[in-house]
Each structure stands twice: as C-alpha cells, then as structure tokens.
BAFI-3210 file (N, C-alpha, C; in Angstrom, 3 decimals, decimal comma, padded with zeros to 6 digits):
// residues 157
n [1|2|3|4|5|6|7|8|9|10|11|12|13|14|15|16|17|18|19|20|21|22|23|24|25|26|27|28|29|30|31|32|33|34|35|36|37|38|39|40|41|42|43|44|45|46|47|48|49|50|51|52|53|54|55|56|57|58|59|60|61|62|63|64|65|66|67|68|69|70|71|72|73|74|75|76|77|78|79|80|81|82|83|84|85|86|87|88|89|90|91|92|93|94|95|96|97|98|99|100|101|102|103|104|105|106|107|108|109|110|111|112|113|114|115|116|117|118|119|120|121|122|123|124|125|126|127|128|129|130|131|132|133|134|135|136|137|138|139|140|141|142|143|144|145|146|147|148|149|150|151|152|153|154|155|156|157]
n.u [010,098|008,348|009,096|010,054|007,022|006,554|006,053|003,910|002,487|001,952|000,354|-001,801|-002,239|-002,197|-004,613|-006,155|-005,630|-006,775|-009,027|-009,910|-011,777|-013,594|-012,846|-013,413|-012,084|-012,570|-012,973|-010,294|-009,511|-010,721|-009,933|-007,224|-006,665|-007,697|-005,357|-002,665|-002,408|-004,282|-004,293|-007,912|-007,167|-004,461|-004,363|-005,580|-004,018|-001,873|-003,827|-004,527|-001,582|-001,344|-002,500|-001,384|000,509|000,547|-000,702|-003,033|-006,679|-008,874|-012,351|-015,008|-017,532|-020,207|-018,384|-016,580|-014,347|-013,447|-011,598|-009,426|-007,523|-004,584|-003,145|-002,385|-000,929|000,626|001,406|003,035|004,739|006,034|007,336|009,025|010,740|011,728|012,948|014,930|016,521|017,355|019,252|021,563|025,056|025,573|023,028|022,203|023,870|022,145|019,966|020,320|021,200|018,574|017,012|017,804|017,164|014,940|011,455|010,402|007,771|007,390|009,304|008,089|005,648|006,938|008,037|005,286|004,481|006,077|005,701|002,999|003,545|005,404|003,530|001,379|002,546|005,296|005,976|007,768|007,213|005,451|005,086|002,516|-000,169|-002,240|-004,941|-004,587|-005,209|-004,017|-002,288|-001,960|-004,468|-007,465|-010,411|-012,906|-013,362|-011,165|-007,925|-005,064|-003,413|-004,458|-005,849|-006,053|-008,236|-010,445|-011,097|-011,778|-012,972|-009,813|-009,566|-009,588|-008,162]
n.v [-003,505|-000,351|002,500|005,908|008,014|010,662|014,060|015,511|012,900|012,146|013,925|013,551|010,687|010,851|011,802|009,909|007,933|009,253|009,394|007,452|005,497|004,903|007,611|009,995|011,922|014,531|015,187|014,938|016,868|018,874|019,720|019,533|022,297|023,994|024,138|024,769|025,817|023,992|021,920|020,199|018,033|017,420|016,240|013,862|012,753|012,140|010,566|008,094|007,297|006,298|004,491|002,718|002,337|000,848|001,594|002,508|001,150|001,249|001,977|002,209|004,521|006,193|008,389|008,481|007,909|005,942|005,884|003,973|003,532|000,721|-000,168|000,763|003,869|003,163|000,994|001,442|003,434|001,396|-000,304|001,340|002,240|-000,832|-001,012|001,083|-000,009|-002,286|-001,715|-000,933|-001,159|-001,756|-003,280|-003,074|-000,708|001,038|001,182|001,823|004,214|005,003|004,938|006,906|008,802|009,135|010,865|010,722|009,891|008,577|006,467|004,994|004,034|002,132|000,421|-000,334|-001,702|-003,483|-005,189|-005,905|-007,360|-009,768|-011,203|-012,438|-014,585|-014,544|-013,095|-011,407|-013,812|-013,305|-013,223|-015,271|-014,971|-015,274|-015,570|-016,707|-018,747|-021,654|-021,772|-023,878|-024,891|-026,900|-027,469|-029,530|-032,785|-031,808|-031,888|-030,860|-028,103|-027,970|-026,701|-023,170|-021,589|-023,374|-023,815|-021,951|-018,458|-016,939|-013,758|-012,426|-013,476]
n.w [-011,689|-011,201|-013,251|-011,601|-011,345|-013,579|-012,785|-013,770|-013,986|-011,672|-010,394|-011,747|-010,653|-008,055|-007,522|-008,458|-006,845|-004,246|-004,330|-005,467|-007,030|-009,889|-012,236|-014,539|-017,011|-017,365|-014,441|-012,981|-014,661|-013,740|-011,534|-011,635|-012,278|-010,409|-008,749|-010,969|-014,396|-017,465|-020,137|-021,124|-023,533|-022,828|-019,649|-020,967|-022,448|-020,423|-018,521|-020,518|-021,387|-018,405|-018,588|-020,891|-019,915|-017,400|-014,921|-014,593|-015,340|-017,489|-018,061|-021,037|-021,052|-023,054|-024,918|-023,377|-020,932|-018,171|-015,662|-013,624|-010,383|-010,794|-008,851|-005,289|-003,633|-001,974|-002,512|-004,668|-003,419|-002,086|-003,804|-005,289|-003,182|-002,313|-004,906|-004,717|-002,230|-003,206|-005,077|-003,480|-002,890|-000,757|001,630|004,135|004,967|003,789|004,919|007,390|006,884|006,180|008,314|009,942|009,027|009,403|011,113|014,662|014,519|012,110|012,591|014,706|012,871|011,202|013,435|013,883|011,295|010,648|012,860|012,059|009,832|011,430|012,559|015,270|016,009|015,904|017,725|021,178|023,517|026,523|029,607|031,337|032,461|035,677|034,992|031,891|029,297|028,470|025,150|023,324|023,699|022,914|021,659|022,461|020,909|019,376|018,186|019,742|018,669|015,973|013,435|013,699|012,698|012,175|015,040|017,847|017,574|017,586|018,658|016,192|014,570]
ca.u [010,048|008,029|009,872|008,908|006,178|006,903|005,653|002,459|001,533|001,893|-000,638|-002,937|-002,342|-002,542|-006,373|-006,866|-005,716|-007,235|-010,550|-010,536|-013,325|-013,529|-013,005|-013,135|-010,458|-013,183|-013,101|-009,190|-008,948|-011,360|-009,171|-005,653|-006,794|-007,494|-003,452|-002,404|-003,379|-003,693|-005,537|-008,068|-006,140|-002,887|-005,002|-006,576|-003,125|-001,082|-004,297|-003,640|-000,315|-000,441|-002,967|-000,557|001,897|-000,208|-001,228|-004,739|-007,435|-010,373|-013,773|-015,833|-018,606|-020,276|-017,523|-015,488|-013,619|-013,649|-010,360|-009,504|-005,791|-004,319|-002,630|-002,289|000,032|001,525|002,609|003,852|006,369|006,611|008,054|009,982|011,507|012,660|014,217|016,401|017,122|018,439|020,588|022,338|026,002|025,709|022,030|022,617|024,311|021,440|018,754|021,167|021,160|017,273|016,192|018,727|016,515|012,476|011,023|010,043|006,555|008,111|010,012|006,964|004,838|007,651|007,691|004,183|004,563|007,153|005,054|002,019|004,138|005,514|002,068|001,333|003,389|006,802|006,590|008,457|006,439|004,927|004,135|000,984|-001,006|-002,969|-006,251|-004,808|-006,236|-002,967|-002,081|-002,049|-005,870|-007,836|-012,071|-013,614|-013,515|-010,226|-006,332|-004,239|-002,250|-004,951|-006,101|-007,221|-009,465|-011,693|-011,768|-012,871|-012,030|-008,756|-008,958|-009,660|-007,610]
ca.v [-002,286|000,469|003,590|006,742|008,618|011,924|015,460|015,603|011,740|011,650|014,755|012,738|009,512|011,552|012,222|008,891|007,332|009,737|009,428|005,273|005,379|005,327|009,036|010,783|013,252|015,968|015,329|015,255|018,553|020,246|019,474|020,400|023,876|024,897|024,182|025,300|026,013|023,060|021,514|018,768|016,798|016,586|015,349|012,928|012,494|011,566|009,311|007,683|007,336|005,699|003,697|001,818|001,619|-000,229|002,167|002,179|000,272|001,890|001,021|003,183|005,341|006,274|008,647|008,752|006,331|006,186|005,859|003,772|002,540|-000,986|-000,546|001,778|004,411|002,748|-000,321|002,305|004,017|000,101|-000,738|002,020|001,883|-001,685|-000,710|001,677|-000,249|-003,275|-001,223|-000,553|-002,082|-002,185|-002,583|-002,831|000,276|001,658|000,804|002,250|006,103|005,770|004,887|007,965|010,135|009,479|011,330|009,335|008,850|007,997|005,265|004,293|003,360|001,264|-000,578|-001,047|-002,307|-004,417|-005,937|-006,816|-008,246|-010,809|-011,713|-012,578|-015,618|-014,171|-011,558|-012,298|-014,359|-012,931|-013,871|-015,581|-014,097|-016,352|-016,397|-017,030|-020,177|-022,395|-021,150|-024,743|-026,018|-027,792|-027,202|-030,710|-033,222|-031,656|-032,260|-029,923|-028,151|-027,415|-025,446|-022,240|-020,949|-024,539|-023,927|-020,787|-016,832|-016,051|-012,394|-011,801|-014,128]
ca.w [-010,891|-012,019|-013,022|-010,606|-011,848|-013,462|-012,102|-013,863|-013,723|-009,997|-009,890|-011,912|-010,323|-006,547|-007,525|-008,827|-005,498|-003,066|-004,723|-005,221|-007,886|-011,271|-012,432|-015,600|-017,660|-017,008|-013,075|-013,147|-015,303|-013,381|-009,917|-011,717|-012,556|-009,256|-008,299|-012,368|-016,072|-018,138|-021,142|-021,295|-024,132|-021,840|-019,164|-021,443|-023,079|-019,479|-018,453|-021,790|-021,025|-017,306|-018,870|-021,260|-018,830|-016,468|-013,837|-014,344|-016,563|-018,074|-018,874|-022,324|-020,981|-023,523|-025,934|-023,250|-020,381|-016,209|-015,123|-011,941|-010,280|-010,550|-007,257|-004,256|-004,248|-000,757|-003,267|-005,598|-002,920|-001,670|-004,905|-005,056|-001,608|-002,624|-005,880|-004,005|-001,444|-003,974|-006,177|-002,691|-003,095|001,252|002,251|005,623|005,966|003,512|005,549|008,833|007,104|005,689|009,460|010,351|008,667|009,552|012,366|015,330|013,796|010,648|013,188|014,909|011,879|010,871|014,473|013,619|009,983|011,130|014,158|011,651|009,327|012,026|013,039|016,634|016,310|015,915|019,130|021,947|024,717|027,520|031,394|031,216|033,746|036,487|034,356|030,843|028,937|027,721|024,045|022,577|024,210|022,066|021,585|022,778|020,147|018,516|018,787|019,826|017,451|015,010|012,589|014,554|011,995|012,637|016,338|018,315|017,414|018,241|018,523|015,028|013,634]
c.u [009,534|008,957|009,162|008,463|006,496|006,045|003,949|001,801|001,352|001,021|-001,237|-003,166|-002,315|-004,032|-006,817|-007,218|-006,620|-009,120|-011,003|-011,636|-012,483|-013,601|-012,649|-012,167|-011,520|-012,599|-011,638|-008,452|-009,763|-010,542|-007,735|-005,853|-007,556|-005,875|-002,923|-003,195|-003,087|-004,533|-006,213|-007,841|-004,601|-003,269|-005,692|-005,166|-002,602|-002,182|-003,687|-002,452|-000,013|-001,195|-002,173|000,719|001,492|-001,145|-002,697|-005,421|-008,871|-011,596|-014,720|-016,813|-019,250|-018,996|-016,522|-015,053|-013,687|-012,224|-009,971|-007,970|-006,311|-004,102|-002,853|-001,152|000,983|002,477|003,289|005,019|006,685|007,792|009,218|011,333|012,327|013,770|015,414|017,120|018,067|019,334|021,654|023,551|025,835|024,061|021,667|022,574|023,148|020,013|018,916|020,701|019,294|016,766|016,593|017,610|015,000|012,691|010,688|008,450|006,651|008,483|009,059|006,196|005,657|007,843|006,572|004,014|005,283|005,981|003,702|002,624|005,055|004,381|002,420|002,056|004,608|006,873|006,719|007,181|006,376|004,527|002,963|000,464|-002,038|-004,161|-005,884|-004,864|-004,254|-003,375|-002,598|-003,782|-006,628|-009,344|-011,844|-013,988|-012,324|-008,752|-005,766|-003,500|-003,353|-005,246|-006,692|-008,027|-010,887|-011,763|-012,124|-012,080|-011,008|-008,166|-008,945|-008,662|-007,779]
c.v [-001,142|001,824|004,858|007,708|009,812|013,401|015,657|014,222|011,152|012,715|014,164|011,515|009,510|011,043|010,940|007,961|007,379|009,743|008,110|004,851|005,526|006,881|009,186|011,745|014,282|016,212|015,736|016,518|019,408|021,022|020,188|021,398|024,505|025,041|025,051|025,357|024,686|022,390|020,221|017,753|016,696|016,213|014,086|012,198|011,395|010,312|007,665|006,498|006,351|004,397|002,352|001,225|001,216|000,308|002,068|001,801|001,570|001,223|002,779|003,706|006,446|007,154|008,899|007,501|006,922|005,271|005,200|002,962|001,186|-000,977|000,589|002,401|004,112|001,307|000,404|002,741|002,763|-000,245|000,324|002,154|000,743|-001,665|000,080|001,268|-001,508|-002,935|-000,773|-001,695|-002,739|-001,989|-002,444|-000,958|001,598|002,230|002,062|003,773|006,284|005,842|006,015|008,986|010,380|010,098|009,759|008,768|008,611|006,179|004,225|003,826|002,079|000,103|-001,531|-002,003|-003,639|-005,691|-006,791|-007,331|-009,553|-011,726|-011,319|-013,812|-015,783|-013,195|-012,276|-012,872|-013,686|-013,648|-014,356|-015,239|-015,659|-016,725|-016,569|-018,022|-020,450|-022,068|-022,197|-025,654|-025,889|-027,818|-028,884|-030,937|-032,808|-031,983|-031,371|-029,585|-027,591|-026,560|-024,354|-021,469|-022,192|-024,548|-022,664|-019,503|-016,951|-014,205|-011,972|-012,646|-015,149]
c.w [-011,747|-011,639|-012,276|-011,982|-012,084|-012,959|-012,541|-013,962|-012,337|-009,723|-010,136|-011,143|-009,073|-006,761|-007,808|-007,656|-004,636|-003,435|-004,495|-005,681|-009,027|-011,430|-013,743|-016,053|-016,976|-015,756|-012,490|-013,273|-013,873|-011,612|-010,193|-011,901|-011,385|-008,793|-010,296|-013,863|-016,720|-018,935|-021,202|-021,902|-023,403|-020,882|-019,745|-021,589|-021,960|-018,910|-019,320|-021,702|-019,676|-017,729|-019,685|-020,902|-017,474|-015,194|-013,789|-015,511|-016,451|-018,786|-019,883|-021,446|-021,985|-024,869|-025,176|-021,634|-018,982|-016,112|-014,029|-011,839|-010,306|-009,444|-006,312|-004,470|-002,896|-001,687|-004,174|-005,201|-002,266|-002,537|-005,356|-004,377|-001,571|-003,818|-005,658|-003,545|-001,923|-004,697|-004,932|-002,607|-001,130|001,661|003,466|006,133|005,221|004,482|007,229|009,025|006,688|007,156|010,214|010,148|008,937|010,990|013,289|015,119|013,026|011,558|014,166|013,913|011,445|011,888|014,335|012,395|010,323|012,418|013,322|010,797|009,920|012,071|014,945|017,097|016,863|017,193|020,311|022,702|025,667|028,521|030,905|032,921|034,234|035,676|032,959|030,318|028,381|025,952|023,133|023,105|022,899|021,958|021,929|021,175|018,895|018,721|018,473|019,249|016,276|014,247|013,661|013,996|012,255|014,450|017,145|017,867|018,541|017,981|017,030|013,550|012,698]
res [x|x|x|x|x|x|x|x|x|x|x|x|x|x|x|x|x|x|x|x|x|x|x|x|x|x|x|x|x|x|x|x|x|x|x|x|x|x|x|x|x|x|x|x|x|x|x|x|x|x|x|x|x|x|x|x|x|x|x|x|x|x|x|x|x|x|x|x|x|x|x|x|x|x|x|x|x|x|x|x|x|x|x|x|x|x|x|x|x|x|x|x|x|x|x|x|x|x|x|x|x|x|x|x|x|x|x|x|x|x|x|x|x|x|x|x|x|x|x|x|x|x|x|x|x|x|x|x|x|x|x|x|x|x|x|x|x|x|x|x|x|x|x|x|x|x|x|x|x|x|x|x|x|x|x|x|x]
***
C-alpha cells in the first residue's frame, strides 16, 4: 500500500496525471508558480523523490529527464480507499458510514462502478421481449455454450 502523497507531491503528481505525457521539471515549475513561489531544485528535488519511490519513471533528455506516472491517480485513491477500508476492525459498518457520506452522484458512480465490475453476466435477468434471439444460440457449425468472442459481436463484448 502506498503511503498518501504529501502536500507538495500530490501538486506535482496532480500535473503529472492531468497532463498524461512525459513532462519536464521546467513544465511542472512553471505551472506551480502560478498557484505559489517555489524553486526549480525542489521541483526537481520532489520529482526525484516520487521517482524513487515508484510513482513515476523517467527517461534522460539530453541534461535533463521527462517525467511520466506509473499509475493513475484513480488507482492511487483506489489503493488508498482499500487501505482504509482494511485497517477497519468492522468493515461492514465502515463501508455503512463512507456510503453515509457521498452525495447522490458520489452514490451513482458507485452503482455504476459496481454494475461494470459485475459484467453483464451477474445482473439480474430480464423479460425477454417477443423479438429477442435466445441468450445461449449457437452460429451454424458451433455448440452452444461457446466461446463468445469466436462467434458473433455481442454488443461489444
């Protein structure tokens, strides 16, 4: 579990995200000093820094390096979100007060998260309507049951 990011490596590691390129210390500095004052060796420094603690890899350009994340910063508050929720002696009743507290589009995204992480397998069953094709049919020349990536698009799947 990575530990959370402190105050100025979550500014840097904001810009690194929201950009999703390789980026430079210059490009970095030149972005934190519109929000505050701050020098290009402690921007170089905290790169540096998330660099040996895994956050992002760098490649040399000529005397100096391009910066880019390992992960997203949605697996960052993922990983987060689970380390909280395991140090919970009750996670049940953890889970009970965090859902207490999101808005209802906070509680909708989570419906949704939740719904693509079932698939289309796991949701309840539905009426089949007069024209829908039987779920389990079979392309000519195959047996039912098969792989459904070897027989026709299903919807993207």
């Amino acid at each position: 579990m990575p530990r959370p990011l402190g105050e100025l490596e979550d500014a840097v590691m904001s810009r690194v995200w929201k950009w999703n390129r390789p980026v430079t210390v210059r490009e970095v500095l030149e972005d934190l000093q519109k929000e505050r004052s701050i020098a290009y060796t402690t921007v170089m420094t905290v790169l540096d820094n998330l660099h040996q603690k895994g956050w992002v890899r760098r490649e040399a350009e000529g005397r100096a390096y391009r910066y880019e994340a390992v992960s997203t910063r949605a697996a960052y508050a993922a990983a987060l979100m689970n380390d909280a929720w395991s140090q919970s002696d009750n996670p049940a009743a953890a889970l009970v007060a965090f859902f207490g507290m999101m808005s209802e589009e906070q509680r909708q995204s989570l419906t949704d998260a939740v719904r693509i992480v079932q698939g289309p397998e796991t949701q309840e069953p539905t009426e089949p309507s007069e024209s829908a094709e039987p779920a389990e049919r079979a392309e000519p020349g195959e047996e039912p049951g098969g792989n459904p990536a070897s027989t026709r698009d299903h919807g993207g799947r």
